[in-house]
TORKOL-4160 file (C-alpha; in steps of 0.2 Angstrom, whole numbers, padded with zeros to 4 digits, m for minus):
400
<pt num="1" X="0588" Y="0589" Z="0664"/>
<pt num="2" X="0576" Y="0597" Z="0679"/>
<pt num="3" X="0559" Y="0597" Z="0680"/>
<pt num="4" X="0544" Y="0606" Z="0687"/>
<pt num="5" X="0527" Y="0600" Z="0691"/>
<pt num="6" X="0511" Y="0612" Z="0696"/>
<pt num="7" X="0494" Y="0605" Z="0696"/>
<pt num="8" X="0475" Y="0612" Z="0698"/>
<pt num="9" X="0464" Y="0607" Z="0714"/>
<pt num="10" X="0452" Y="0597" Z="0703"/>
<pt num="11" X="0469" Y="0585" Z="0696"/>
<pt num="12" X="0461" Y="0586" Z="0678"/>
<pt num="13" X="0476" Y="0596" Z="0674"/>
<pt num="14" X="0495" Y="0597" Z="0678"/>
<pt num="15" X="0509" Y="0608" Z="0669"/>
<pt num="16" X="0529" Y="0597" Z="0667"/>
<pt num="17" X="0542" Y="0608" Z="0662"/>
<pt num="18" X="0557" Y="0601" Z="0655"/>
<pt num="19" X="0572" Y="0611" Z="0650"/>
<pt num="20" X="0592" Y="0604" Z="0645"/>
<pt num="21" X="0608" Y="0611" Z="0639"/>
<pt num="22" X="0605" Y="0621" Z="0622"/>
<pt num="23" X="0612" Y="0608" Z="0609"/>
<pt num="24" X="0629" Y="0613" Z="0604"/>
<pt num="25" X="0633" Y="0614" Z="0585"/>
<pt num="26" X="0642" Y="0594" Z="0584"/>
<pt num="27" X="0626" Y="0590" Z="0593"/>
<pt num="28" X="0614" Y="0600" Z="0582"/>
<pt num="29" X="0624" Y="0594" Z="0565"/>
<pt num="30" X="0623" Y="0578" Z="0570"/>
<pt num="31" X="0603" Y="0579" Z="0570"/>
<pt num="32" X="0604" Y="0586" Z="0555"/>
<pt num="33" X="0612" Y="0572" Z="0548"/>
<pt num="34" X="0599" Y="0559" Z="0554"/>
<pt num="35" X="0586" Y="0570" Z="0547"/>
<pt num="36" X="0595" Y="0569" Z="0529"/>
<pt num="37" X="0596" Y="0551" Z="0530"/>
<pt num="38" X="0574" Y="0551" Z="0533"/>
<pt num="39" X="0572" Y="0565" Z="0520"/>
<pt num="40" X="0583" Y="0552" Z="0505"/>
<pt num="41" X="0571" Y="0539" Z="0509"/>
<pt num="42" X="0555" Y="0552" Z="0508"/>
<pt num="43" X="0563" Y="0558" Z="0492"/>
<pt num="44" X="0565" Y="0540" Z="0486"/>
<pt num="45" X="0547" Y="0535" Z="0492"/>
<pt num="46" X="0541" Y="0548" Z="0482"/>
<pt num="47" X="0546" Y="0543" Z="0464"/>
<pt num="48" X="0540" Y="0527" Z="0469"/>
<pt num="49" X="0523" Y="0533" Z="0473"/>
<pt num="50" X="0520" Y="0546" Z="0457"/>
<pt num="51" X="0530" Y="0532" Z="0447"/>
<pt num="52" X="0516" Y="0520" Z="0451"/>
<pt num="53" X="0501" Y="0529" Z="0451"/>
<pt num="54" X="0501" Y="0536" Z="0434"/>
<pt num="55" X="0501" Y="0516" Z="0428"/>
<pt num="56" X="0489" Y="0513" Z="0441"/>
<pt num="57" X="0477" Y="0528" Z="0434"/>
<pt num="58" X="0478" Y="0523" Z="0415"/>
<pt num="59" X="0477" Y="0504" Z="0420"/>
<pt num="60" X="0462" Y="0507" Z="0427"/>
<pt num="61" X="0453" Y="0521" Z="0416"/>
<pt num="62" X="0458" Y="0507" Z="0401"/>
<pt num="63" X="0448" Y="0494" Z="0411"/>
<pt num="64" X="0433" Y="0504" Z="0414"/>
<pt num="65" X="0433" Y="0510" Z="0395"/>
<pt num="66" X="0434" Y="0491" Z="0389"/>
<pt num="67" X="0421" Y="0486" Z="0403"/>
<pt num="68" X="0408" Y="0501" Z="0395"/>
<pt num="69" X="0411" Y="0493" Z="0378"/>
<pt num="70" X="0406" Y="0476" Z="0383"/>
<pt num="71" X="0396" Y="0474" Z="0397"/>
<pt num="72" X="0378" Y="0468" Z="0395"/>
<pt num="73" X="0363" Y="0474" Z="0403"/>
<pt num="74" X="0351" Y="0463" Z="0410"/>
<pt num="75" X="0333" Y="0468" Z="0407"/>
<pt num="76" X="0326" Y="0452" Z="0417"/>
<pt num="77" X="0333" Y="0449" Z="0434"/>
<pt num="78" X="0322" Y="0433" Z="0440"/>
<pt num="79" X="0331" Y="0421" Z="0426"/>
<pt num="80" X="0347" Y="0415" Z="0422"/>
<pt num="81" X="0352" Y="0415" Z="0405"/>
<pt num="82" X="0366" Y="0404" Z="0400"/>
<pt num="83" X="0373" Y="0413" Z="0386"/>
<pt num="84" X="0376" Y="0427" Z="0396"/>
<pt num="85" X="0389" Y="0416" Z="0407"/>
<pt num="86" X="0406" Y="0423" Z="0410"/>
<pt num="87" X="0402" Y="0441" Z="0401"/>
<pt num="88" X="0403" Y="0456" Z="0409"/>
<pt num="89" X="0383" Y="0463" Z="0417"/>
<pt num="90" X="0373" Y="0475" Z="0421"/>
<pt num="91" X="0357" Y="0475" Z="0431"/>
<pt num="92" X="0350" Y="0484" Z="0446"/>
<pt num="93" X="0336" Y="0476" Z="0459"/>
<pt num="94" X="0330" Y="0477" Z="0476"/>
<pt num="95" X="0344" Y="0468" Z="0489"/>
<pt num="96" X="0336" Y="0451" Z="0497"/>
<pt num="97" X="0343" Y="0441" Z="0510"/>
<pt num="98" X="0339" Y="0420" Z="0516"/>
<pt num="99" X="0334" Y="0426" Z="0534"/>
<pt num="100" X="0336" Y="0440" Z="0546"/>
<pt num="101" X="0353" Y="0445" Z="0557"/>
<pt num="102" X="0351" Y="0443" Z="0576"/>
<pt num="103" X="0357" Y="0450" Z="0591"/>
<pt num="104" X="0351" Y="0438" Z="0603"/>
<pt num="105" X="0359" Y="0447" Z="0619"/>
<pt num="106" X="0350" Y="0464" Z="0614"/>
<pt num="107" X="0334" Y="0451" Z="0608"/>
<pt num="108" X="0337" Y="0465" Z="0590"/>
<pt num="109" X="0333" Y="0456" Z="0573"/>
<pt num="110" X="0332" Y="0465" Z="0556"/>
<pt num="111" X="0332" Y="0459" Z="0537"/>
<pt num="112" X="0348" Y="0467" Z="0529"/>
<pt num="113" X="0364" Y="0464" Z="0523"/>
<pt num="114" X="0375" Y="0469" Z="0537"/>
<pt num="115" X="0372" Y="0473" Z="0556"/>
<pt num="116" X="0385" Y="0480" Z="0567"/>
<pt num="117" X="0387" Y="0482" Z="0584"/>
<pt num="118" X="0394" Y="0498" Z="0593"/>
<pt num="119" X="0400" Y="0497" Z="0608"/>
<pt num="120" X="0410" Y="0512" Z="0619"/>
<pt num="121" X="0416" Y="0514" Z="0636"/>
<pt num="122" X="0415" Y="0530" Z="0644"/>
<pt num="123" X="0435" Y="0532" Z="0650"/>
<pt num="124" X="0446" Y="0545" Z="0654"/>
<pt num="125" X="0455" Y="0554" Z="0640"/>
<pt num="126" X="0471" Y="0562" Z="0641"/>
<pt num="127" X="0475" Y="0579" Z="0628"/>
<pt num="128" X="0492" Y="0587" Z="0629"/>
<pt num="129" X="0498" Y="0605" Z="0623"/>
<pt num="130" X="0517" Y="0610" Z="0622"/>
<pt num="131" X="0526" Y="0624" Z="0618"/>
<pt num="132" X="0544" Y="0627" Z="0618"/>
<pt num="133" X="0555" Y="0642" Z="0623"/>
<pt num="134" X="0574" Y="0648" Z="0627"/>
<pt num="135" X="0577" Y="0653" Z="0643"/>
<pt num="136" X="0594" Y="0658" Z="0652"/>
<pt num="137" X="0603" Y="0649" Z="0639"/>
<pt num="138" X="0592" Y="0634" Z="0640"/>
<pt num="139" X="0578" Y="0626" Z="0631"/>
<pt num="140" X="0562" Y="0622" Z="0639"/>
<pt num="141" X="0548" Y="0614" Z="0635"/>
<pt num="142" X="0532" Y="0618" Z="0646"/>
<pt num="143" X="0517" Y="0603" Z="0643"/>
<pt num="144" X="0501" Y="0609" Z="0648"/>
<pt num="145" X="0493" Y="0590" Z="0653"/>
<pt num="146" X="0472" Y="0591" Z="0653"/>
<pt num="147" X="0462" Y="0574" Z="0659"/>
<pt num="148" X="0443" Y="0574" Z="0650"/>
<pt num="149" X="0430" Y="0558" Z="0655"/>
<pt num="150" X="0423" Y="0555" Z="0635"/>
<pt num="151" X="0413" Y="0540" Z="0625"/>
<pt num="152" X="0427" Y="0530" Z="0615"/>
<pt num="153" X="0424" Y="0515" Z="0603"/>
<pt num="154" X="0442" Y="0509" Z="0607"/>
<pt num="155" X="0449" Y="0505" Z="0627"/>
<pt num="156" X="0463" Y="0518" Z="0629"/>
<pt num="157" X="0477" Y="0514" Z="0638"/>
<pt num="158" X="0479" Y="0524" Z="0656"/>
<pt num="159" X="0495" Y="0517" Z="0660"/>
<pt num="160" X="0501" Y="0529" Z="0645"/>
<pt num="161" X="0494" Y="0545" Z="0652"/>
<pt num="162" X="0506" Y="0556" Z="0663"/>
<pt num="163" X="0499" Y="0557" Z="0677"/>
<pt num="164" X="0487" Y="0538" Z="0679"/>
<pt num="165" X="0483" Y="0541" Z="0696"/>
<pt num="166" X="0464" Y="0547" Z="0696"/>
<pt num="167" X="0464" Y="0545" Z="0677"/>
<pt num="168" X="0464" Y="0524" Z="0680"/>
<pt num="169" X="0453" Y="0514" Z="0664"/>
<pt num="170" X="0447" Y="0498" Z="0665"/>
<pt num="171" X="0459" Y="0487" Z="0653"/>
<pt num="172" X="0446" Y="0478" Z="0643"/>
<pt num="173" X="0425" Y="0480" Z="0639"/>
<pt num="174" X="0415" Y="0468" Z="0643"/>
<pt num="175" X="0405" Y="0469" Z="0629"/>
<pt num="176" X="0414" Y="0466" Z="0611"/>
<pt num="177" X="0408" Y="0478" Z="0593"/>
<pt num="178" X="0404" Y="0462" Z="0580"/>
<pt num="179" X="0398" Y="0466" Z="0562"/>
<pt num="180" X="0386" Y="0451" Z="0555"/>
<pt num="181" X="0386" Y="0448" Z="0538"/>
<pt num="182" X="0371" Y="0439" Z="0528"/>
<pt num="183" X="0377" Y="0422" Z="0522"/>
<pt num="184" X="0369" Y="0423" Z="0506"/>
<pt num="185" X="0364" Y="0438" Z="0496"/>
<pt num="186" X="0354" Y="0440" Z="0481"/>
<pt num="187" X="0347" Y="0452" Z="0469"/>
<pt num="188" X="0333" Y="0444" Z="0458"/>
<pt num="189" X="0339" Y="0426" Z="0454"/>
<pt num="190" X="0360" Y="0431" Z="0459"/>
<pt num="191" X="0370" Y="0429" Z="0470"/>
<pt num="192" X="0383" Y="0440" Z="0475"/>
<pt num="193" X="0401" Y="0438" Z="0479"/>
<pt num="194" X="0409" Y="0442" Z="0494"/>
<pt num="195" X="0420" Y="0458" Z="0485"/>
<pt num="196" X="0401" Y="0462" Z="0481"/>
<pt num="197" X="0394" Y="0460" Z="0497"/>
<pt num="198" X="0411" Y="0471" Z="0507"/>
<pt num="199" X="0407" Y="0485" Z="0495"/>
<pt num="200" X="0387" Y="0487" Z="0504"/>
<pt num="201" X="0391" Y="0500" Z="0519"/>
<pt num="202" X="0382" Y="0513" Z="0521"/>
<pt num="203" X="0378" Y="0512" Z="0539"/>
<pt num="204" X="0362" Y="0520" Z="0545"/>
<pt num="205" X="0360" Y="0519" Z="0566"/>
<pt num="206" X="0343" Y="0509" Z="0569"/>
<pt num="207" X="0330" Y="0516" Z="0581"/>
<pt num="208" X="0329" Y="0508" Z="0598"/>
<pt num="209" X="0312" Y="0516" Z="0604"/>
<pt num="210" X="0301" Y="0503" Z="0601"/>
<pt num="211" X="0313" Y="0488" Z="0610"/>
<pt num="212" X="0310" Y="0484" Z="0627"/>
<pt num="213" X="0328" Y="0484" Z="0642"/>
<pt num="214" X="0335" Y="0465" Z="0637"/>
<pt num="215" X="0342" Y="0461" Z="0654"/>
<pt num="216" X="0339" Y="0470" Z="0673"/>
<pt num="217" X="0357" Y="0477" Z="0671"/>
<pt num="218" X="0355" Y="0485" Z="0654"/>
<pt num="219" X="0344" Y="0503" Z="0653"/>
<pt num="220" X="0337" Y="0507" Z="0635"/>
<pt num="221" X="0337" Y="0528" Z="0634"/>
<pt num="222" X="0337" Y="0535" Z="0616"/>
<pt num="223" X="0346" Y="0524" Z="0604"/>
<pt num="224" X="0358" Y="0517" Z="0615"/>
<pt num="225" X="0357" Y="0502" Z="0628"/>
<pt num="226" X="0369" Y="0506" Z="0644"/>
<pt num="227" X="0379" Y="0499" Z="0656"/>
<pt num="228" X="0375" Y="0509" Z="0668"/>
<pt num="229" X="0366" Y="0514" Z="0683"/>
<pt num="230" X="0362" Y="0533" Z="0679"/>
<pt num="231" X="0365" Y="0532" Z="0660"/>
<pt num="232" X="0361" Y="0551" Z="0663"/>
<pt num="233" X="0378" Y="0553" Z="0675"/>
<pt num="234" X="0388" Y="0538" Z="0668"/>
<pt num="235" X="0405" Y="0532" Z="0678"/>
<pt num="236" X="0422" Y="0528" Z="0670"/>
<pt num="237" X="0419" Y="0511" Z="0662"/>
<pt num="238" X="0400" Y="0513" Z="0659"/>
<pt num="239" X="0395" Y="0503" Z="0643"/>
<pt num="240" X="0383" Y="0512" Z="0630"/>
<pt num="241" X="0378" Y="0499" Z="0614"/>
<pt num="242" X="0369" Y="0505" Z="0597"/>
<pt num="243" X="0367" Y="0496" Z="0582"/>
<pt num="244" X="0369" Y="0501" Z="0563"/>
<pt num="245" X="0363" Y="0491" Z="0549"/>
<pt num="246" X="0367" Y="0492" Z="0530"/>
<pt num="247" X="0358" Y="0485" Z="0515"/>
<pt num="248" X="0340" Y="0484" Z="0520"/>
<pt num="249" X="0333" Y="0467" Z="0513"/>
<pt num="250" X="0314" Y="0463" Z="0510"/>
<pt num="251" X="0299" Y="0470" Z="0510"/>
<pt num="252" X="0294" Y="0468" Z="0527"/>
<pt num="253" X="0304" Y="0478" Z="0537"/>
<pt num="254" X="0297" Y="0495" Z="0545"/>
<pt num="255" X="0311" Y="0505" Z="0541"/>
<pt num="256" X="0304" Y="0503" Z="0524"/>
<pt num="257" X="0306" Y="0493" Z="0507"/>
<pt num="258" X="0325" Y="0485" Z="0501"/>
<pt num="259" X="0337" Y="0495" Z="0497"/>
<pt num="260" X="0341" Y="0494" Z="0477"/>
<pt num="261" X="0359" Y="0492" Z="0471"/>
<pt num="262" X="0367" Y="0493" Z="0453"/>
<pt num="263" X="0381" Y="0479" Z="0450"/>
<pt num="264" X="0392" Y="0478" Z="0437"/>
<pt num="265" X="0400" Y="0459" Z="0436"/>
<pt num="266" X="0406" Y="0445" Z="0428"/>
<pt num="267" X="0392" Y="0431" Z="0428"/>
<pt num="268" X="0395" Y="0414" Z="0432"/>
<pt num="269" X="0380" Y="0403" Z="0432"/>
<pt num="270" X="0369" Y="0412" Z="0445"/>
<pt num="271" X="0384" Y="0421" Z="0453"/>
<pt num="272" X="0388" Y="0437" Z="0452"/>
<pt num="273" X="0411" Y="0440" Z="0454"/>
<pt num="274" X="0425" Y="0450" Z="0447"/>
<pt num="275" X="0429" Y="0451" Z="0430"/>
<pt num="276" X="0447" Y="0453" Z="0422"/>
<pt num="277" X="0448" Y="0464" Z="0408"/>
<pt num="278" X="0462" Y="0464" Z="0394"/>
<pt num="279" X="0473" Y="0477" Z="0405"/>
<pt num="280" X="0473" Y="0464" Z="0419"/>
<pt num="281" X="0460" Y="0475" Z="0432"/>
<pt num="282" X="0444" Y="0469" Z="0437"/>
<pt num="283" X="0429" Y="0473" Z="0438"/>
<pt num="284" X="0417" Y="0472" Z="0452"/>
<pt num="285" X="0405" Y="0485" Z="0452"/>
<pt num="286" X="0391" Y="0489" Z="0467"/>
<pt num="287" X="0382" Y="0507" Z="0468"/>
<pt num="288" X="0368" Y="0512" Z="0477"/>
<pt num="289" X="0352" Y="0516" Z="0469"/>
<pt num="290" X="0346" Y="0513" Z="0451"/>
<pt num="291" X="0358" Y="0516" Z="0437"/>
<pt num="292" X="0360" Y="0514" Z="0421"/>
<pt num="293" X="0379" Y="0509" Z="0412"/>
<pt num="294" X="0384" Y="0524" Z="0408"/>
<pt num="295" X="0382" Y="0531" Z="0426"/>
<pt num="296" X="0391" Y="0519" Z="0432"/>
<pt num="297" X="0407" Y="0520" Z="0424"/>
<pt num="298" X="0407" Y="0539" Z="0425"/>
<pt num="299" X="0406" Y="0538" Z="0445"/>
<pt num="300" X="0421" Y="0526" Z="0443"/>
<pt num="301" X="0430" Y="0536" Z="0430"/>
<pt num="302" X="0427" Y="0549" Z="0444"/>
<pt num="303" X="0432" Y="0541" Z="0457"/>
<pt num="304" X="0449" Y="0536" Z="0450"/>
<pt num="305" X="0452" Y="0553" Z="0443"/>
<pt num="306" X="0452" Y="0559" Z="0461"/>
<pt num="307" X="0461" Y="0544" Z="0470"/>
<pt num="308" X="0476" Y="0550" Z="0454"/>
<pt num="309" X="0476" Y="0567" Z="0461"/>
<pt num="310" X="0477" Y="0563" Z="0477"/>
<pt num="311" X="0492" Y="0551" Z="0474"/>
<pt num="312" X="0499" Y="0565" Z="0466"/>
<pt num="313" X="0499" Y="0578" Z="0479"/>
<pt num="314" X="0504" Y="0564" Z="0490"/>
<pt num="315" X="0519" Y="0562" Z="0482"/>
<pt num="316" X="0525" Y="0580" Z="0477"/>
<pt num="317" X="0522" Y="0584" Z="0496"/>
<pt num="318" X="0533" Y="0568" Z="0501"/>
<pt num="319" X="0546" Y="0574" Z="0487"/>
<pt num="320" X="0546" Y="0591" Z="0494"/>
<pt num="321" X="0548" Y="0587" Z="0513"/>
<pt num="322" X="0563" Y="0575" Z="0507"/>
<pt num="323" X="0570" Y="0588" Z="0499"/>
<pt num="324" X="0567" Y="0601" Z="0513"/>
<pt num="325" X="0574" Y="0588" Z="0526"/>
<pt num="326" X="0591" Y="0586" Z="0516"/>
<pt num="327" X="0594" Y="0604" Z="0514"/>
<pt num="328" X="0593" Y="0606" Z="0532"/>
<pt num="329" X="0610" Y="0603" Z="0534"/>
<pt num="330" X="0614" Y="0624" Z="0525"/>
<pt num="331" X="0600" Y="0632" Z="0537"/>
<pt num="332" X="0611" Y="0623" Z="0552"/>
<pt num="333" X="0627" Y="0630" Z="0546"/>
<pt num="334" X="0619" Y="0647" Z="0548"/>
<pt num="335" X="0611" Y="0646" Z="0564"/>
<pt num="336" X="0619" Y="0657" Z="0572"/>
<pt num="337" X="0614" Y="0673" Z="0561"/>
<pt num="338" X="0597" Y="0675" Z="0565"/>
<pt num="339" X="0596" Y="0686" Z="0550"/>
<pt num="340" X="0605" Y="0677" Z="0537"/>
<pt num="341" X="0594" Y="0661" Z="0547"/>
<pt num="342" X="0580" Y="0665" Z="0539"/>
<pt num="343" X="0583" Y="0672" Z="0522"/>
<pt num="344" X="0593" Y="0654" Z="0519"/>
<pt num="345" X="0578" Y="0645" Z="0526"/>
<pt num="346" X="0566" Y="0655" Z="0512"/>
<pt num="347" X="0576" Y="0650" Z="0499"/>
<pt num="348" X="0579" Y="0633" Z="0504"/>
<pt num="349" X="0559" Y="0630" Z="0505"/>
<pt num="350" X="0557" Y="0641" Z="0488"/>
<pt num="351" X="0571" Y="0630" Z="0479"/>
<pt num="352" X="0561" Y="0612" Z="0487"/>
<pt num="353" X="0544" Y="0620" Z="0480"/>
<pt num="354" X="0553" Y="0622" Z="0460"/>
<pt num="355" X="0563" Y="0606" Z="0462"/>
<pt num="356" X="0549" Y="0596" Z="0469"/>
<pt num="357" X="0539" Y="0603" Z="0456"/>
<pt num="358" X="0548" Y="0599" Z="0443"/>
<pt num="359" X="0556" Y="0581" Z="0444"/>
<pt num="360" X="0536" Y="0575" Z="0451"/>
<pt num="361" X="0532" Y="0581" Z="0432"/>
<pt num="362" X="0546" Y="0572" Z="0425"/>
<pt num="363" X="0541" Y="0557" Z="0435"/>
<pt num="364" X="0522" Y="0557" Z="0430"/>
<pt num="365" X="0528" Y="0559" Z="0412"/>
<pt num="366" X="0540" Y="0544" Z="0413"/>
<pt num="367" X="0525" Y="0536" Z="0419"/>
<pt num="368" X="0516" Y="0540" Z="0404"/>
<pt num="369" X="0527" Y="0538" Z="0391"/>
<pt num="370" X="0524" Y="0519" Z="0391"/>
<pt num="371" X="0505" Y="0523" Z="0388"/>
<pt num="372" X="0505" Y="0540" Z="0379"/>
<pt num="373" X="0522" Y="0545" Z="0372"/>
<pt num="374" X="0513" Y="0563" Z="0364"/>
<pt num="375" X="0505" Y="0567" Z="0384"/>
<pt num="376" X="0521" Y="0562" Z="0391"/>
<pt num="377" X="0532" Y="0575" Z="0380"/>
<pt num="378" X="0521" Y="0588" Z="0383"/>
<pt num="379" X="0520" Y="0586" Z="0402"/>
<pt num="380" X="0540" Y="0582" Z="0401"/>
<pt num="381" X="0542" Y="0600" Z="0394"/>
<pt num="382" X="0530" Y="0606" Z="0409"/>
<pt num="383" X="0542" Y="0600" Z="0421"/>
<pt num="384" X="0556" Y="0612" Z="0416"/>
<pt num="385" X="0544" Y="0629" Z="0418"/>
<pt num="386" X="0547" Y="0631" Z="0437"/>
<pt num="387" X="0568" Y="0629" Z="0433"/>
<pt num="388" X="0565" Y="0643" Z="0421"/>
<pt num="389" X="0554" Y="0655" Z="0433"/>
<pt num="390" X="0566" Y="0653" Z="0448"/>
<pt num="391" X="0581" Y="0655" Z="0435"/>
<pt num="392" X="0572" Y="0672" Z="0429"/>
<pt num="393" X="0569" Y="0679" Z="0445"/>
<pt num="394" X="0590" Y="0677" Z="0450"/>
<pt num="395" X="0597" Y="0694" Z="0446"/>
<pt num="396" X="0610" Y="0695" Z="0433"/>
<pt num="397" X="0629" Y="0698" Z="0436"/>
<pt num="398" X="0635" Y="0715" Z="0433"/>
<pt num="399" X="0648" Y="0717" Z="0421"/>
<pt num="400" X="0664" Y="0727" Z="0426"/>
């Protein structure tokens, strides 16, 4: 293997090529072979993940209907009503928290829910473009190395780059990210549980124009407190720190009133936590805003409806990359006829589409049969259509 270094006279960029022996056919065949052995367990995987899914989407769509038919709405959320212990609830209210969340190295304080810290370093980032070619019977691959100085939540790792001298970070930050989290968390006479609590995060950055600089070293500009000496013209491990807060609580906060949520949970005395339904799910409900039952279930309803979909194109996509992967070994065979190359390698990918197709319908109607025997026929008898297209499309034989 040779290799060939040019750079530019700024050193934010350099150019490696590489280049080695073409693979010989032993050499490529035996690639070929590993790449089966990844594309059985892809293919494997997938079944797996449509298999499960399908139970997953009608578990779940069962707990929501039973949770619809029972639960019971809460028209007064300033007392607790013993005979509505252990059932499912409803109720929406203003969120209110025991005392406010500091940050007593920015001197910050709010009422809320949640406040996180944010902290990134300004560091030097390394991006990497490659292409390959053939050249004098050998293959080469040229990689166009660039260096960029950017603000990153996360320390990255120089000794990684290519080329670390001039690119050198610092290997740790000096100040951490923390999230706080309100102890105790109440709407009207409740308390929530932690699953409730997790589920409050929609972050809004806080305004920082009104604080003053906490310590000589730290420079307030915008909504961000730096680490820096010229915040405008910051230096590789320069520090800049903003804060996000979630789940306004209280009436006296200036970034106006609390914020109102909408639960849906199993009371238990006055706490609110997860309830089980028949179908073995739980419940444990939290939405933004005021609303009433039926909203709430149809957002879920929703919700699960595209989580199933997703699953589902995740799986035909691993089903037909598996598929792909252990075919490869016919495109190898014919490597050596360019034309002939790429006509097997369209039919390959055409055949993966139909059967991929295909056995992820049989599988999600396996899936269903357990639940909806009548769905699962009818989708069972879906799964044969693409066989039948690709089978109409094959010219027939003549007859001598």
């Amino acid at each position: 293997m040779s290799r060939n270094f040019s750079g530019t006279d700024n050193k934010k960029e350099h150019v490696k090529i590489t280049s080695e022996l073409k693979p010989g056919f032993l050499e490529r065949l035996s690639e070929t072979s590993g790449g089966m052995l990844i594309g059985l367990t892809t293919f494997a995987m997938s079944f797996y993940i449509l298999f499960t899914n399908e139970g997953r989407a009608l578990k779940t769509a069962t707990s929501l209907d039973e949770g619809l038919s029972l639960v019971v709405p809460l028209d007064n959320i300033q007392s607790v009503l013993q005979e509505n212990d252990h059932k499912l609830v409803h109720l929406s209210g203003p969120l209110r928290t025991s005392k406010p969340l500091y940050d007593p190295s920015y001197g910050l304080s709010i009422r809320a829910v949640k406040l996180k810290r944010h902290v990134e370093m300004y560091q030097w980032v390394e991006y990497e473009e490659s292409k390959d070619y053939e050249e004098n019977g050998e293959l080469k691959k040229e990689t166009r190395y660039s260096y960029n100085t950017e603000w990153k939540p996360e320390v990255v790792n120089s000794r990684n780059f290519d080329r670390e001298i001039g690119h050198k970070n610092p290997s740790a930050m000096a100040v951490e990210s923390f999230t706080a989290v309100a102890p105790d968390v109440q709407v009207g006479k409740f308390f929530l549980s932690k699953g409730l609590i997790e589920k409050i995060d929609n972050f809004k950055q806080m305004s920082l124009s009104k604080l003053e600089d906490p310590h000589a070293d730290v420079i307030r500009s915008g909504d961000y407190f730096f680490h820096s000496e010229n915040p405008r013209r910051p230096e590789v491990g320069d520090l800049r720190v903003s804060f996000f807060y979630s789940g306004l609580s209280g009436d006296s906060s200036h970034l106006g009133p609390a914020d109102t949520v909408t639960i849906i949970a199993r009371q238990r005395e006055d706490h609110l936590v997860s309830y089980k339904t028949k179908s073995g799910d739980t419940l444990e409900i939290l939405h933004p805003d005021e609303l009433s039952a039926e909203e709430v279930f149809q957002k879920e309803h929703a919700s699960n409806s595209m989580k199933t979909w997703g699953l589902r194109g995740a799986g035909w996509l691993a089903m037909f990359v598996g598929i792909n992967l252990m075919m490869r070994i016919f495109y190898t065979l014919v490597d050596w006829f360019p034309v002939v190359r790429e006509l097997v390698n369209i039919g390959l990918k055409a055949f993966a589409f139909c059967l991929a197709t295909s056995l992820s319908l049989l599988t999600i109607s396996i899936g269903w049969f357990f639940y909806r025997p009548l769905w699962a026929i009818l989708i069972g008898l879906l799964a044969a259509v693409p066989i039948v297209i690709a089978r109409s499309r094959v010219p027939p034989k003549k007859q001598q």
